[in-house]
C-alpha positions in Angstrom: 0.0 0.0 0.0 1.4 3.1 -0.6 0.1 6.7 0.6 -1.1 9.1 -2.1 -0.7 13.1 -1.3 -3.8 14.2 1.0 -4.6 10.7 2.7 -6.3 10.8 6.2 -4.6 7.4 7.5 -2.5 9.3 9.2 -2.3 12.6 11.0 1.0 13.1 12.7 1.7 15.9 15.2 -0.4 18.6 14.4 1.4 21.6 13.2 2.8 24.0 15.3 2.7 21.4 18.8 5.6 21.0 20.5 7.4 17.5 20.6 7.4 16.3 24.4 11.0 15.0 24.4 12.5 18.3 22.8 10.5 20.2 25.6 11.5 18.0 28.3 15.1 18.3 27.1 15.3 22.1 26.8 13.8 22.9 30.2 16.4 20.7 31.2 19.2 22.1 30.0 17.3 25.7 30.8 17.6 24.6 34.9 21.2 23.5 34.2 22.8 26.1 32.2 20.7 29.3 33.9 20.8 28.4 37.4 22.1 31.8 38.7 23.4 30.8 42.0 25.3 28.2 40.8 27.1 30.0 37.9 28.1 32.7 40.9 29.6 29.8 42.3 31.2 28.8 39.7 32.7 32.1 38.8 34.0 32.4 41.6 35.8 28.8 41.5 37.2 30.1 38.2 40.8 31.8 38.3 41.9 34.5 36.4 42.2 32.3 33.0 38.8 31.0 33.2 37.5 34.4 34.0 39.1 35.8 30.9 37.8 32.6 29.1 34.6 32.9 30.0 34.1 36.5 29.3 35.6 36.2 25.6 33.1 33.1 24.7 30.4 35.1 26.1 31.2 38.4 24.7 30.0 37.6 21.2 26.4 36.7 22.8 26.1 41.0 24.0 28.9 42.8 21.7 27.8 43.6 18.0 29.8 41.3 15.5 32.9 42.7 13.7 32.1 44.1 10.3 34.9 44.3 7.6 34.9 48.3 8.1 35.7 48.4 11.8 38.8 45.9 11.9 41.5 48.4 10.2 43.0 50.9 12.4 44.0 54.4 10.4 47.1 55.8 11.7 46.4 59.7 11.3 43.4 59.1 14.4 44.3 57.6 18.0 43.7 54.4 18.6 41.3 54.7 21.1 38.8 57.3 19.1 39.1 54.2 16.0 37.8 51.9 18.6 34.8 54.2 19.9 34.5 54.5 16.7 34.2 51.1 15.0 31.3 50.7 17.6 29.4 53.3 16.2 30.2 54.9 19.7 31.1 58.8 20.1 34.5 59.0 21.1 34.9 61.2 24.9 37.0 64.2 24.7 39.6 62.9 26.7 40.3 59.8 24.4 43.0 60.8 23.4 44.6 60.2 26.9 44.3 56.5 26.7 41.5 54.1 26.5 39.5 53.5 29.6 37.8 49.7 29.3 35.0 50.7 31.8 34.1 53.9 30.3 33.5 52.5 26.8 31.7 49.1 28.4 29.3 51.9 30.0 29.5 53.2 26.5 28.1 50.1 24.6 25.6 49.4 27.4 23.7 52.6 27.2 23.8 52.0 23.1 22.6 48.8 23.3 19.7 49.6 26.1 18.6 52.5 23.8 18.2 50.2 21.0 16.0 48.0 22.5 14.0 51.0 24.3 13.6 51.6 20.3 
């Protein structure tokens, strides 16, 4: 016997239901991998490497990806404006100085919370 398009032998999941295993699987993994007190705990197990590890690996999840226009450097600005810069960020007038990681972090956070009050 073979099935001919639009038979009713057989109905399947119906479309758009959720298969039970998949759910049971992610909410699984969801209490494993987003159990906040435990990841503290972790962290804190971590030393400096695995900090540093863990913060690169989890950078590309918050920071916006590297386009081919922001990875050259142009020698006639500082360093630290290009970087602003390639972020779509407006450099502060004291960049010039050096570059102050916590500054531009507060930087990109604002930016990114304005886009999503957008």
């Amino acid at each position: 016997m073979t099935f001919q398009k639009g038979h009713k032998l057989a109905t399947g999941r119906p479309k758009g239901s959720l298969n039970k295993l998949t759910k049971a699987n992610r909410e699984f993994l969801h209490s494993i991998l987003f159990d906040e007190q435990q990841f503290i705990k972790d962290w804190m197990s971590l030393d400096l490497n695995g900090r540093m590890e863990l913060r690169t690996r989890l950078a590309s999840y918050i920071l916006p990806k590297a386009t081919d226009d922001n990875l050259f450097i142009e020698p006639s600005t500082p360093v630290s404006t290009q970087i602003y810069k390639s972020f779509g960020l407006e450099a502060p007038a004291d960049a010039e100085k050096g570059f102050d990681f916590r500054e531009f972090c507060g930087l990109l956070k604002a930016k990114q919370e304005q886009k999503e009050i957008k």
